[in-house]
C-alpha positions as CSV (number, residue, x, y, z in Angstrom):
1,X,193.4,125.2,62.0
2,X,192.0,121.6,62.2
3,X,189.2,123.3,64.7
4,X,188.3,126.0,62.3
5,X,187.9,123.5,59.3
6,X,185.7,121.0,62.1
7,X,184.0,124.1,62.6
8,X,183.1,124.8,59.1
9,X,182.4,120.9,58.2
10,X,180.3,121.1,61.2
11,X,177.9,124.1,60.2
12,X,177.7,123.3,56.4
13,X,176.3,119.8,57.4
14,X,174.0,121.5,59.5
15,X,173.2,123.8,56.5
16,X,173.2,121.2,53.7
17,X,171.9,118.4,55.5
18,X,168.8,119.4,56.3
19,X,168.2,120.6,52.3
20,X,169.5,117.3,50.7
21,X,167.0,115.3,52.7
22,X,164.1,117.1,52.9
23,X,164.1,117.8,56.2
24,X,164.0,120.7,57.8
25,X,162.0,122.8,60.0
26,X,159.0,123.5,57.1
27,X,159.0,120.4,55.5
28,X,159.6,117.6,58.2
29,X,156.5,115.2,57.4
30,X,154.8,115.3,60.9
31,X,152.1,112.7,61.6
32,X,150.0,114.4,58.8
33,X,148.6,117.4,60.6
34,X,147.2,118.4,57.3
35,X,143.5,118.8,56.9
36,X,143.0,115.4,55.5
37,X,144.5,112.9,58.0
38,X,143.7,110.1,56.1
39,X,145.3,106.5,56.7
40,X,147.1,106.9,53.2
41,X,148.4,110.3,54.1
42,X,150.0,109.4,57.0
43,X,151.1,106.5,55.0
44,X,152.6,108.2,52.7
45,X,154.5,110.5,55.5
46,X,155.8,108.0,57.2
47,X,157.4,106.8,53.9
48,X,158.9,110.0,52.9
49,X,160.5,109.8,56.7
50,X,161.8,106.1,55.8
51,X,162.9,106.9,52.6
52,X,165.3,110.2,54.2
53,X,166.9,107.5,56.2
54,X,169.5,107.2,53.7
55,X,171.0,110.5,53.2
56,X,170.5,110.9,57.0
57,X,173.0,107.8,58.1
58,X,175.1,109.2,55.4
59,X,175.5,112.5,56.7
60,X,178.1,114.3,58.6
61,X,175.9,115.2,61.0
62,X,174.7,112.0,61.8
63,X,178.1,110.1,61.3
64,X,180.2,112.6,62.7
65,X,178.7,114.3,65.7
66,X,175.4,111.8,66.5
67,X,175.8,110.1,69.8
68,X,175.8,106.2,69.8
69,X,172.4,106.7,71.8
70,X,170.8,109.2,69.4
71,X,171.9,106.7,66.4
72,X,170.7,103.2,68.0
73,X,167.0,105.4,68.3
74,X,167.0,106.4,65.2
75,X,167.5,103.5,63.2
76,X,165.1,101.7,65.5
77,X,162.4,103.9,64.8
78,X,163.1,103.6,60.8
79,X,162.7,99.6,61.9
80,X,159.9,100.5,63.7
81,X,158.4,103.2,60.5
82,X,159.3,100.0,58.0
83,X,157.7,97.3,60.4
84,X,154.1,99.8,60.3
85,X,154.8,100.1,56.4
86,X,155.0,96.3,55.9
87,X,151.7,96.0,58.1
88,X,148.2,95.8,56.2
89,X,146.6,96.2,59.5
90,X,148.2,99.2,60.5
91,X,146.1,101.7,62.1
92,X,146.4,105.4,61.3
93,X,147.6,105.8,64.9
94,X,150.7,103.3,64.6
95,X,151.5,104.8,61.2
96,X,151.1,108.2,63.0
97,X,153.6,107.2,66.0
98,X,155.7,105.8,63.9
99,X,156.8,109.0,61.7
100,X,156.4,110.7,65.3
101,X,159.5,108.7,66.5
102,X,161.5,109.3,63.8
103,X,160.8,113.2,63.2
104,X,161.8,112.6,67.1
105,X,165.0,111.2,66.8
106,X,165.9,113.5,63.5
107,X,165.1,116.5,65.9
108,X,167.4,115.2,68.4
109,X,170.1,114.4,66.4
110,X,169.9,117.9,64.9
111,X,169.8,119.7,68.4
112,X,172.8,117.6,69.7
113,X,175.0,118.6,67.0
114,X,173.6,122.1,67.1
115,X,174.9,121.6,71.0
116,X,178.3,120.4,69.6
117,X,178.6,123.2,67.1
118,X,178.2,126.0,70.2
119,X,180.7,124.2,72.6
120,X,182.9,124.3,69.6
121,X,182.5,128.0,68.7
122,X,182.5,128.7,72.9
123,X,186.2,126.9,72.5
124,X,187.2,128.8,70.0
125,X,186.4,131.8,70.9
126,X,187.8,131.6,74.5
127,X,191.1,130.1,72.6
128,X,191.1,133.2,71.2
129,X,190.7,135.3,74.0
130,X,193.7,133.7,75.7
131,X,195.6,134.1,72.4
132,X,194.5,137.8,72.4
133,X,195.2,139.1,75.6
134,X,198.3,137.1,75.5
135,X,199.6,139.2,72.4
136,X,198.7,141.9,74.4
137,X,200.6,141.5,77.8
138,X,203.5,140.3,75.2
139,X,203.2,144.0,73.6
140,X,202.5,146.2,76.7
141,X,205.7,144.7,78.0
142,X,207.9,145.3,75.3
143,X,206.7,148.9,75.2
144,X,207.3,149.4,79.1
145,X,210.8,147.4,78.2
146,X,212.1,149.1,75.0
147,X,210.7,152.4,75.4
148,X,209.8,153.7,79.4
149,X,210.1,157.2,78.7
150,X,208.2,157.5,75.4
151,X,205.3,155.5,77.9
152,X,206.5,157.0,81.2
153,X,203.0,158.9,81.4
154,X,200.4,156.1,80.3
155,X,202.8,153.5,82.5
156,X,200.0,153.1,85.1
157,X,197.2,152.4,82.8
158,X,200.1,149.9,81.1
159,X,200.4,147.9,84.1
160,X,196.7,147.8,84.8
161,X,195.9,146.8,81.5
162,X,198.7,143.7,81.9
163,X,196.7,142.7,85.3
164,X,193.4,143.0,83.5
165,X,194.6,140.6,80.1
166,X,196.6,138.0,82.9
167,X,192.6,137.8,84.4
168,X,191.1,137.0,81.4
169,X,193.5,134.6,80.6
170,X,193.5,133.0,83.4
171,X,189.6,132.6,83.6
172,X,189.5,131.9,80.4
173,X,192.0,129.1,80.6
174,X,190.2,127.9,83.6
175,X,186.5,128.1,81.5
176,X,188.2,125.8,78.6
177,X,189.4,122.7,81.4
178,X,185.4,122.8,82.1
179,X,185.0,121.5,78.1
């Protein structure tokens, strides 16, 4: 149960995250490729990206299932993006590379915990082929136990189908120790 509800934290931060900080994959403000790439466009961009920072450390994304790495990149490149604000000689480029870096390490972050979310579901799922086919050989034997003449005809197919369900548990058991 405490997987499932991991699970489900997991994918409504993915979901709500994105929405609560204005980033996501229409509106993330990349080094103004707009028409106008003006010096206070992309000044303004990088300041929208600074000025996510907040919701982003505080989500459950980022605080739950960001690597140290990923996290130690991202706030350096909001140092970085504040460092280019603060600057009256900054260039269009740096002001440019600067929202770059940190669209960057957003993107990242997001793809590792999309990576998370998959190994999670892949768990589950083979957890739940083992539980399955488990249920099964448990049922196929009480049958060939509690009632061998009523499956007397079908008892063949029975005992394949028990070989079959052992093979998947047994891959699947070996499959989950790779996790």
């Amino acid at each position: 149960m405490k997987l499932k509800n991991k699970i489900l934290s997991l994918a409504l931060a993915l979901i709500l995250v994105p929405a609560a900080t204005d980033f996501n994959a229409n509106s993330v403000s990349y080094a103004a490729e707009e028409t106008v790439n003006t010096i206070e466009n992309q000044r303004a961009e990088l300041q929208k990206a600074v000025d996510a920072s907040v919701k982003i450390v505080n989500s459950e994304v980022y605080f739950s299932y960001a690597s140290q790495g990923l996290k130690s990149e991202y706030e350096a490149a909001i140092s970085d993006g504040e460092l280019q604000l603060s600057r009256q000689d900054a260039t269009y480029e740096d002001l440019r590379l600067a929202t770059k870096r940190i669209n960057d390490a957003v993107d990242a972050i997001y793809k590792e915990a999309e990576g998370i979310a998959q190994k999670i579901k892949v768990k589950r799922d083979l957890e739940k082929a083992i539980s399955d086919n488990q249920l099964q050989v448990q049922v196929v034997n009480s049958l060939l136990k509690n009632y061998p003449k009523t499956v007397q005809r079908v008892r063949p197919k029975l005992l394949k189908m028990i070989e079959e369900s052992n093979a998947i548990v047994k891959e699947a058991q070996a499959l989950l120790k790779t996790l």
